[in-house]
MIKOL-88421 format. One line per field, with one value per residue (C-alpha): residue in one letter; x, y, z; residue number from 0. Coordinates in steps of 0.5 Angstrom, whole numbers. Layout:
BEGIN
resn: a;...
xx: X;...
yy: Y;...
zz: Z;...
resi: NUM;...
***
This chain:
BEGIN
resn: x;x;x;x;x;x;x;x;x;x;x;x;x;x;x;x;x;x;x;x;x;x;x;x;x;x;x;x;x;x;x;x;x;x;x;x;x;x;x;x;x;x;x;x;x;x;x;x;x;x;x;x;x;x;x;x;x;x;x;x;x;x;x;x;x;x;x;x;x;x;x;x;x;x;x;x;x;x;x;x;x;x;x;x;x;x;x;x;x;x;x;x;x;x;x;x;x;x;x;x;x;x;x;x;x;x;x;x;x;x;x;x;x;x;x;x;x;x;x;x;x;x;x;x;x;x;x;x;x;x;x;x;x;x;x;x;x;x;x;x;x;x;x;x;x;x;x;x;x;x;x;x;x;x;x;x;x;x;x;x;x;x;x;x;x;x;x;x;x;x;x;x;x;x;x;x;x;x;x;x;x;x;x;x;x;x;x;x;x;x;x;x;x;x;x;x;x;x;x;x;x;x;x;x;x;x;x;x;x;x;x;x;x;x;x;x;x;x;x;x;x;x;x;x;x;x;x;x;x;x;x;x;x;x;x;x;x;x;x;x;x;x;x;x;x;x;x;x;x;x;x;x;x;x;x;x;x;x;x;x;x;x;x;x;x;x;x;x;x;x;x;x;x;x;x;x;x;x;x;x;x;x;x;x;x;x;x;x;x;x;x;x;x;x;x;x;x;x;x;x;x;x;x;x;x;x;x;x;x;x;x;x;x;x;x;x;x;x;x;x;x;x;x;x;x;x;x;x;x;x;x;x;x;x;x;x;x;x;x;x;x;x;x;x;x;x;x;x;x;x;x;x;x;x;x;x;x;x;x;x;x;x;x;x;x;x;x;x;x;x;x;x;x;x;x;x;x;x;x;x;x;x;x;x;x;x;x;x;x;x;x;x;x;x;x;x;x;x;x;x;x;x;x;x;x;x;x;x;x;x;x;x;x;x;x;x;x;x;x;x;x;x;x;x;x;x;x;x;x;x;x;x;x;x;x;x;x;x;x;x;x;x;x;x;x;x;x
xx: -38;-37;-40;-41;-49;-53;-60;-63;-69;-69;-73;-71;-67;-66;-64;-70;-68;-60;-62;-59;-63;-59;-61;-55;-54;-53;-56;-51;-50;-52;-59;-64;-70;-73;-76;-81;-81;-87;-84;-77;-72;-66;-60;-56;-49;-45;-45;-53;-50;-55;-51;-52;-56;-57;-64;-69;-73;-81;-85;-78;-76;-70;-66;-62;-58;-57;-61;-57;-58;-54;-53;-60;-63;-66;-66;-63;-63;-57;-58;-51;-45;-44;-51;-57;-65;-69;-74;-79;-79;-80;-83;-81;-83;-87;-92;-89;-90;-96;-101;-107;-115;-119;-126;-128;-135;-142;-139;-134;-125;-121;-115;-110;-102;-97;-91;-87;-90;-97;-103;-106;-114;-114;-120;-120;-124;-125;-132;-135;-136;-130;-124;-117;-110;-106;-98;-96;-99;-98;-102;-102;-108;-112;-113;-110;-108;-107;-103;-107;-103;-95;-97;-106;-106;-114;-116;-120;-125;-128;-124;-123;-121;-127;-133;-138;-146;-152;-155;-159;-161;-160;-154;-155;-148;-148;-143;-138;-133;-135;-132;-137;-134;-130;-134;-130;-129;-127;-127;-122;-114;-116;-121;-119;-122;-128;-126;-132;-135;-143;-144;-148;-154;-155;-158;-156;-159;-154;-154;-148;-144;-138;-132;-125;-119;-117;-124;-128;-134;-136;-143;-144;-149;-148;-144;-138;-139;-137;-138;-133;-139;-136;-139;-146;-154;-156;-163;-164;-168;-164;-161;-163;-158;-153;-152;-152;-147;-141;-137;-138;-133;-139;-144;-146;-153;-158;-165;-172;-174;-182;-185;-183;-183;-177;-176;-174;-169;-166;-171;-179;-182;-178;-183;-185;-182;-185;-185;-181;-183;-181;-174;-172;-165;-162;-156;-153;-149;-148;-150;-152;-153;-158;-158;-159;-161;-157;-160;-159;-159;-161;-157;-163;-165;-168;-167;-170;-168;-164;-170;-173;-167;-160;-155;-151;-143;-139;-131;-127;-122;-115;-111;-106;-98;-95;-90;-88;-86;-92;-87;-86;-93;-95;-88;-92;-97;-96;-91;-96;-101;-95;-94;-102;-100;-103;-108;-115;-121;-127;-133;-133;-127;-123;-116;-111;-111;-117;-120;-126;-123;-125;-123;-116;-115;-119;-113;-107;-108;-110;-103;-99;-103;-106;-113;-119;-121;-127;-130;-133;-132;-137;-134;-127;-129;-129;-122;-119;-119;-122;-118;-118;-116;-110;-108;-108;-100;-97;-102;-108;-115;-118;-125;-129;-137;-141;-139;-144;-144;-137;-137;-129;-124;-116;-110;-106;-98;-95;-94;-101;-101;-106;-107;-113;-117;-122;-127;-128;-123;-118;-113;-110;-106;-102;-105;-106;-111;-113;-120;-122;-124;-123;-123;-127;-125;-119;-118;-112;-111;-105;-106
yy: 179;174;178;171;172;167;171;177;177;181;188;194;196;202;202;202;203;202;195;194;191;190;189;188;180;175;168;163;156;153;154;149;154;160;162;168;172;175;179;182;177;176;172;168;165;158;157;159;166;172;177;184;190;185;183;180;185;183;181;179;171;169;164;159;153;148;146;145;143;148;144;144;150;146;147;154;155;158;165;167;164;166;167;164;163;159;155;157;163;163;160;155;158;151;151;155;162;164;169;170;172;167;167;165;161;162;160;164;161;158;161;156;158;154;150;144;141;142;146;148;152;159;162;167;167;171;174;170;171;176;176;176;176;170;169;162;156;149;142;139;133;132;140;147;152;160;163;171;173;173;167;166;160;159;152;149;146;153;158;157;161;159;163;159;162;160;158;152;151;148;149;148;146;150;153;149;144;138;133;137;139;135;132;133;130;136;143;148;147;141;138;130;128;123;121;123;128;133;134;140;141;136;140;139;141;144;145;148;154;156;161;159;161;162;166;161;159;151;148;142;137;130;128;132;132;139;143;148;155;157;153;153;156;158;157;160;157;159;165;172;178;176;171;176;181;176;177;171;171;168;173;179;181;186;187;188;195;194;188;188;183;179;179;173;178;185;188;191;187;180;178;177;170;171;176;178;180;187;185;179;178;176;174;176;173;178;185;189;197;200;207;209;203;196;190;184;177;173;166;163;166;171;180;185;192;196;201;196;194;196;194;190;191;186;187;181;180;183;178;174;176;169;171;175;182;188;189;181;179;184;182;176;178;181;176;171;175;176;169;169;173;171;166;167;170;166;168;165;161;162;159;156;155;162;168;172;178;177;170;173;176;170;166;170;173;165;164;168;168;162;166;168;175;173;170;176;184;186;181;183;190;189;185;191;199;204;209;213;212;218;214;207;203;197;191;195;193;197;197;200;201;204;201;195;193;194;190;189;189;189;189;196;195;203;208;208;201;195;188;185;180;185;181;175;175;178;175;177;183;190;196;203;208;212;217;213;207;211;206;208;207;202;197;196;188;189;194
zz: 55;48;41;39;39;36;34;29;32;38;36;39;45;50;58;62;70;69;66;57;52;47;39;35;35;30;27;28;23;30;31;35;35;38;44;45;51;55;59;61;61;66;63;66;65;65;73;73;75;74;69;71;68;61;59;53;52;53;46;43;39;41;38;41;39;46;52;58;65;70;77;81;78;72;65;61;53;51;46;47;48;54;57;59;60;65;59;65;63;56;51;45;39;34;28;23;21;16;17;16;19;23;26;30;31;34;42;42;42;49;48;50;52;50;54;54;48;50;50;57;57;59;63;57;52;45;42;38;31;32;26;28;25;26;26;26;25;29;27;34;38;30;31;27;33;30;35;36;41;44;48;46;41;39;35;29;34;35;29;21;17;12;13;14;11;13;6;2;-5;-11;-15;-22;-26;-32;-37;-34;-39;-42;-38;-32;-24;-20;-14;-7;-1;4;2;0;0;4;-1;-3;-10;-11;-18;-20;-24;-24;-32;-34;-33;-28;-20;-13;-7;-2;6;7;4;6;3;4;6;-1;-4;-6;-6;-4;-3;1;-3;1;7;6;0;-4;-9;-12;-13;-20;-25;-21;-22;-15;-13;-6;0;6;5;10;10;15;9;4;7;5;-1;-7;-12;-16;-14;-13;-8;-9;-4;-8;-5;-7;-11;-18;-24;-26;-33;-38;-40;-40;-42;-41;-48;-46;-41;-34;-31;-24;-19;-13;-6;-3;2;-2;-3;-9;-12;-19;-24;-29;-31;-37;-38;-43;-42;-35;-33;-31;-32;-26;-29;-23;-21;-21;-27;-31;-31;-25;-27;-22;-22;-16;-12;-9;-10;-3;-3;1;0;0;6;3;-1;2;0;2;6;0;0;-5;-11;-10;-11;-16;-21;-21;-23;-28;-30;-30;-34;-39;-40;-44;-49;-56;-52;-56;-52;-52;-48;-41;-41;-34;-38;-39;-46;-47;-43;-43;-40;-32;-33;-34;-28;-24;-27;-27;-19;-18;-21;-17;-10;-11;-9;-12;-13;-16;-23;-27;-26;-21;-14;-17;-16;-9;-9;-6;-6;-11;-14;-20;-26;-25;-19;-22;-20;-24;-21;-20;-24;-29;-31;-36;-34;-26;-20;-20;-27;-30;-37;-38;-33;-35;-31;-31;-33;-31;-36;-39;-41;-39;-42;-43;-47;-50;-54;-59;-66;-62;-57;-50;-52;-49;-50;-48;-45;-49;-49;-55;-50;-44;-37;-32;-24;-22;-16;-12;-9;-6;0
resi: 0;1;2;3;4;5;6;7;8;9;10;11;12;13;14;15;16;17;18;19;20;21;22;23;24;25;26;27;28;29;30;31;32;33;34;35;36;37;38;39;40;41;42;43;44;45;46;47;48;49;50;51;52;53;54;55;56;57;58;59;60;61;62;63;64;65;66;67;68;69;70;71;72;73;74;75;76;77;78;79;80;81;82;83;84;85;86;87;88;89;90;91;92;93;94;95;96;97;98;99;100;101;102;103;104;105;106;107;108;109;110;111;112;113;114;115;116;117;118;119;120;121;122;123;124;125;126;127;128;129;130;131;132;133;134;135;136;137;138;139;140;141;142;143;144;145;146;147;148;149;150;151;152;153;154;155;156;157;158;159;160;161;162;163;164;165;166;167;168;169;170;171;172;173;174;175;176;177;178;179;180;181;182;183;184;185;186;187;188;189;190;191;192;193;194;195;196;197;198;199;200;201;202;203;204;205;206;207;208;209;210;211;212;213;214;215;216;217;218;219;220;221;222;223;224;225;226;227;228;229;230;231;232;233;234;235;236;237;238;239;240;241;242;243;244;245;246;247;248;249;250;251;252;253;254;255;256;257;258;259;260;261;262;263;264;265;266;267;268;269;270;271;272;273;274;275;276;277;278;279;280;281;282;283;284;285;286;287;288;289;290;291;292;293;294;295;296;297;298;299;300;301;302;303;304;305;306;307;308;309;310;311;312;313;314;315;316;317;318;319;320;321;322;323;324;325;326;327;328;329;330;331;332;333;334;335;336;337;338;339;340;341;342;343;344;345;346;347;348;349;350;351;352;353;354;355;356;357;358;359;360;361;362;363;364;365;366;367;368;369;370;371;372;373;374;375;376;377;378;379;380;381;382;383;384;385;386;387;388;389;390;391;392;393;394;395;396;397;398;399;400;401;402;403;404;405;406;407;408;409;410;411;412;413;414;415;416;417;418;419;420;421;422;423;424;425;426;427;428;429;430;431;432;433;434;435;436;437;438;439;440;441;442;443;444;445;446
***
């Protein structure tokens, strides 16, 4: 048999019954496309003859570079020089490969099986509002299809890669540039834009929100109509615990544990603004620690004390690697963040041209992944996994305050060293851990 092999994709080999898998082929310049098998694979050759005792390994992708017609046996795919599969028996790979998670909606997804070029309904069906791992991604009939299994396709019309919340209010652009924030068409990565822009100050009510597949948060505020969640005071007027369990890059959420004041600012001598039921969820927008006790200042307004309430955490979905390998990713990262040294810290500037020390990290992860890991300290606590300040590895954040209420944040080089923007008068620096200033917990992105 000829060695002339045209494929690197078969994974793992062994003789099961007498029957030999073989694993050791290679790519040739020649090849048209991939075929994945379901099952094991019979190989046949030039004259439609079966080859004895050779197969293609169940679950395996196959590389082949003709499709030929052998006498009245029908159609074969050439993956070797001399060897052969029936296209009945196997199926073309399409779409192109990304991973990622998908969810499904409130009815469940069809799971769909791939073959000639179309896609034929199963009468299998996944839970709704379950998460699955997707490998390859195909545009096909007006729909996104995500390929969940060897051969179990799901599509846009039942699943997203976007979390959908069931919340509505009013949102309020503040702190955002002088030009204001763009109003959009769509949302996330498929956002089209209107040209027009939403000044400071001005205030919308939303019906939908929905947290894409790159971490940020969006509010729908006419007919398909968004608005991107970072410059935004949220009032609530749809907003229950299933809403409040999901992660926000914009805020974070507590639940009042007795009726309780809220204040007009972080502390008991400012002055009640309003009172607030026992239950009430309410979303935060910053944090300020006075002795033992943590102030929330609230998306809507005013302070309630950690005292009365409890602090509801929700972890982001891990951050995507694009294909990259970890050490990759995190040399970008830290290569981005590089590149802004000696920018100027001002407070609550997300770049690029200046940096609070949170809108650093927002900007350099954003650069490097293309994704949100949150735009203060408190969401990008629970960007990834806690670890200790012993344990912290090049790429890790490091914060400085409790868990909840951390008041800096900065990005961990190695060798004791971290680059921030610290506070006004200073620029985006390197310096090192020192008992002085002693950092307290880290979080590692990238797992």
């Amino acid at each position: 048999m000829s060695k002339k092999l045209i494929t690197t994709f078969l994974i793992g080999s062994g003789v099961i019954g007498g029957m030999l898998f073989s694993n050791q082929l290679n790519v040739d310049a020649a090849t048209k496309g991939v075929v994945n098998t379901s099952k094991m694979t019979f190989l046949y050759n030039e004259k439609g003859e079966l080859v004895k005792d050779r197969a293609l390994a169940p679950s395996t992708a196959w590389a082949y570079d003709q499709e030929i017609q052998i006498g009245d046996q029908g159609s074969f795919y050439r993956v070797a020089t001399h060897e052969f599969v029936k296209t009945s028996d196997v199926q073309l790979q399409h779409g192109h490969a990304e991973s990622g998670i998908v969810k499904t909606g409130s009815n469940g997804a069809l799971i769909y099986n791939y073959a000639a070029g179309n896609y034929t309904s199963t009468s299998a069906k996944l839970d709704a509002h379950s998460a699955w791992r997707y490998s390859r991604v195909d545009n096909a009939n007006g729909k996104t299809w995500y390929q969940v299994t060897s051969d179990g396709w799901i599509n846009s019309d039942d699943a997203s890669t976007s979390t959908f919340i069931n919340n509505a209010g009013v949102a309020k652009i503040s702190y955002a540039p002088d030009s204001g924030i763009d109003l959009w068409n769509g949302y996330g990565p498929n956002k089209v834009a209107t040209g027009q822009k939403l000044k400071n100050g001005s205030s919308w009510n939303f019906s939908k929100k929905v947290v894409d597949v790159n971490g940020d948060a969006w509010y729908m505020i006419g007919n398909n109509q968004w608005i991107e969640g970072t410059y935004t005071k949220i009032t609530n007027q749809v907003f229950d615990t299933t809403a409040a369990q999901n992660w926000d890059p914009n805020f974070a959420v507590v639940k009042v544990n007795q009726k309780a004041s809220v204040y007009n600012d972080s502390n008991y001598n400012s002055g009640v603004k309003e009172s607030s039921a026992k239950g009430t969820l309410l979303q935060v927008a910053s944090t300020e620690q006075t002795g033992n006790l943590i102030w929330y200042e609230l998306s809507n307004g005013g302070w309630i004390p950690s005292s009365v309430t409890t602090e509801m955490t929700n972890y982001r979905e891990p951050v995507s690697l694009n294909g990259k390998s970890k050490q990759q990713v995190i040399s970008d990262v830290i290569a981005a963040a590089k590149g802004q040294l000696g920018k100027p810290y001002i407070w609550n500037a997300k770049g690029p041209d200046g940096f609070d020390c949170s809108g650093l990290m927002q900007y350099v992860f954003r650069q490097a992944t293309g994704q949100n890991i949150g735009s203060w300290t408190v969401p990008q606590e629970t960007a990834g996994t806690k670890v200790s300040i012993s344990e912290l590895q090049p790429g890790d954040l490091v914060f400085w305050g409790p868990a909840g209420a951390s008041y800096h944040v900065a990005l961990y080089l190695g060798n004791n060293e971290y680059l921030n923007a610290l506070r006004p008068g200073t620029n985006v620096k390197i310096d090192k851990i020192s008992s002085a200033f002693a950092p307290s917990f880290g979080v590692r992105v990238f797992k």
